[in-house]
Structures are given as C-alpha cells and as structure tokens.
VMD Tcl script that draws the C-alpha trace (Angstrom):
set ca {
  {0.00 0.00 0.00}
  {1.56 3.30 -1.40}
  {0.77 5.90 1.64}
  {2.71 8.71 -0.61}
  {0.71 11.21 -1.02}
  {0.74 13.11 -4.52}
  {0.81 16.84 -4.65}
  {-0.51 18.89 -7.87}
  {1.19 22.23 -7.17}
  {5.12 19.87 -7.54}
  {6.01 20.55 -3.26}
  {6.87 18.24 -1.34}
  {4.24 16.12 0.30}
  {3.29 17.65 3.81}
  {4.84 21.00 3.14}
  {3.54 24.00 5.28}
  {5.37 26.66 4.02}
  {3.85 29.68 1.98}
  {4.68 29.42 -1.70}
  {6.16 32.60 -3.17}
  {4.55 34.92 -5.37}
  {6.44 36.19 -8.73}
  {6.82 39.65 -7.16}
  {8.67 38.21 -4.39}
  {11.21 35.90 -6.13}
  {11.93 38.79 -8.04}
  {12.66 40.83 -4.98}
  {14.74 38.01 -3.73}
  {16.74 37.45 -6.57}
  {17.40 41.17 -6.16}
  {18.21 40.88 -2.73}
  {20.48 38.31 -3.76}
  {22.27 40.01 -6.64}
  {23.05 42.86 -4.00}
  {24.25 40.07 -1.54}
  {26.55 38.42 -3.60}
  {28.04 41.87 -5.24}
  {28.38 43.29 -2.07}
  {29.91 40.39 -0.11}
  {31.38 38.73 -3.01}
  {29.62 35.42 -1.69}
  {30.90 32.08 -2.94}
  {28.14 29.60 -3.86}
  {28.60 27.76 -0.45}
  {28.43 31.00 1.37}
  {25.35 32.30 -0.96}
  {23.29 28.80 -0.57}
  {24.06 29.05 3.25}
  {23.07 32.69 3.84}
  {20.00 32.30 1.80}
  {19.07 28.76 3.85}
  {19.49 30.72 7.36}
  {18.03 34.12 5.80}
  {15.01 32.91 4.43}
  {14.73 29.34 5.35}
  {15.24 27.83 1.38}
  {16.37 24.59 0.53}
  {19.39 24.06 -0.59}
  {18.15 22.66 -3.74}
  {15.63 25.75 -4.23}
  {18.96 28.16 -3.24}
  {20.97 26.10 -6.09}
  {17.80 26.92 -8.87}
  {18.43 31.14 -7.30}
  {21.98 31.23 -7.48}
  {21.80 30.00 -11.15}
  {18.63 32.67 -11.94}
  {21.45 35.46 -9.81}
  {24.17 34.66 -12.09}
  {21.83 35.10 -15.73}
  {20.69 38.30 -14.76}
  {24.45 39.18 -13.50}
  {25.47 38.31 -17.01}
  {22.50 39.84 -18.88}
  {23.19 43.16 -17.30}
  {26.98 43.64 -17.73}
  {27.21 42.54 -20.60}
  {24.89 45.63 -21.81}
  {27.20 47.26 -19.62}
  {29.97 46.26 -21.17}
  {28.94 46.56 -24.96}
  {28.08 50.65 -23.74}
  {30.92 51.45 -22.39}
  {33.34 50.23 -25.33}
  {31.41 51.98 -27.44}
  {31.85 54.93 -24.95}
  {35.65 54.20 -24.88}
  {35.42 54.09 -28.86}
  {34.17 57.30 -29.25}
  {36.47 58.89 -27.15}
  {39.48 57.11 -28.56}
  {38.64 58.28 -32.15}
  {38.40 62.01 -30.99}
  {41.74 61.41 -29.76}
  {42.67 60.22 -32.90}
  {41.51 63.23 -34.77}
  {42.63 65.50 -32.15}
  {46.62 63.66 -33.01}
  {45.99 63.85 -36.80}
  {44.77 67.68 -36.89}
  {48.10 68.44 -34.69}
  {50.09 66.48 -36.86}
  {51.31 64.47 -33.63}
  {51.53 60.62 -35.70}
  {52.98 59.43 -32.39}
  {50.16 59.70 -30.33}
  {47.74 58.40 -33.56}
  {49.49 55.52 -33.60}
  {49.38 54.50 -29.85}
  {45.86 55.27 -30.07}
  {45.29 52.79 -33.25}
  {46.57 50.27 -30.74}
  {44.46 51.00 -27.95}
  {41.48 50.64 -30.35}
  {42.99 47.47 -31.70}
  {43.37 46.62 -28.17}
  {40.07 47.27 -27.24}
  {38.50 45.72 -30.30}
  {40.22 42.32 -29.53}
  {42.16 42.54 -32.70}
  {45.43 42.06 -31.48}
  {44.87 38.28 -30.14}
  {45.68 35.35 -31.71}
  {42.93 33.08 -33.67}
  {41.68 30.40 -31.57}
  {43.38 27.19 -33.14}
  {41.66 23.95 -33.57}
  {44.48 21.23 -32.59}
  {43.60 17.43 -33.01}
  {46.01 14.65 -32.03}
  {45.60 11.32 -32.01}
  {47.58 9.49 -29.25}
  {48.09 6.03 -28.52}
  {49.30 4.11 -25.43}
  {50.02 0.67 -25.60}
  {50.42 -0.74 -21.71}
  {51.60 -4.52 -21.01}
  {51.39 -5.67 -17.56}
  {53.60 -8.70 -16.29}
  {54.01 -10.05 -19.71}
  {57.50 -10.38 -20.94}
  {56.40 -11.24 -25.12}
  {56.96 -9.37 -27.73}
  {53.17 -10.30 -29.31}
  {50.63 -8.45 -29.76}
  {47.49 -9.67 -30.41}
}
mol new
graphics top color blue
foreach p $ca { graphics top sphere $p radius 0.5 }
foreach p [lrange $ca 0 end-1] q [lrange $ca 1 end] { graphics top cylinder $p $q radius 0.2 }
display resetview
C-alpha cells in the first residue's frame, strides 16, 4: 500500500510553508544580486546565507543562485557593450585631435588601444587534433601483440 501522497502544485508532500509569489522571487533574486556583489559570496556561502536568511532549501537556493548569475550576465554585458562603445568614441576624438596636430605618435598609440580594445590584437583560436596512442603490457614479458 503506497501511503505517498501526490501533490498537484510539484512541493513536497506535507509542506507547510507559503509558496512565493512572482513579485517576491523577483525581490529576492534582487536581494540576492546585491548580496553576492556586495559580499562577493561564494556559492557555499550564498546557498548558506540564503538557507538561514530565508529558510530555502538548498536545492531551491541552487535553482536562485543560477537565476542570480543570468541576470548578472545579462546586465553587464549591456554594460559592457556601452561602455566600449563609450571608450570608442572617445578614442577616435583622440585620434583626430593627433591627426589635426600632426602628432603621428600619439595616432598611432591610439590605433593600438582601439585594436586593443576591439580584440584585434589576439591570436585566432586554433583547432588542434592529435591522435595518441598508449600501448600498456602488464607482467608479460612477449613481444606479441594480439
């Protein structure tokens, strides 16, 4: 006789606690993001502080640390595209700026720090197969191989 009991909602069978609303995970995962930037919390320190904090599972603080990081990556990386195209901008008026004052010195250092910023100046990813073979022989002294 199976006394497990099934539950629609996907909780655990004879859990009490109050699901969350959207409104509030979102809040959390805010809370979080703060946490983690501020503190620079590792994922053991993040899962533990959320566990004694708001009284999550470990598994459940696993699924937030995961959502955390996405919308960390989401965000700087719009960050990130901005500001080189900040740095950009100012880089070419520095360029103009050398090439009106006929300083080619200065042009050319800031053709590299364009480069630079560009990633044009690092080497192509290359694609190296090898095939490798080890032959072992243990406690046989012949010279056959099968």
């Amino acid at each position: 006789m199976n006394l497990k009991k099934e539950n629609s909602r996907g909780r655990p069978v004879g859990s009490r606690k109050k699901k969350m609303n959207t409104s509030q995970v979102e809040d959390l995962l805010n809370k979080s993001l703060n946490e983690i930037l501020d503190k620079h919390l590792s994922y053991n320190e993040y899962t533990k502080w959320i566990n004694e904090e708001y009284d999550i599972s470990f598994n459940q603080a696993n699924v937030y640390w995961m959502r955390v990081w996405t919308l960390l990556n989401e965000r700087y990386q719009l960050d990130r595209e901005n500001l080189i195209n900040k740095h950009l901008q100012k880089y070419w008026l520095l360029y103009d700026l050398s090439l009106s004052k006929e300083d080619i010195s200065n042009a050319r250092q800031v053709l590299e720090s364009i480069s630079k910023l560009l990633g044009m100046n690092e080497p192509e990813k290359l694609d190296i197969k090898q095939e490798l073979k080890i032959r072992f022989r243990f406690g046989s002294d012949d010279e056959t191989e099968n």
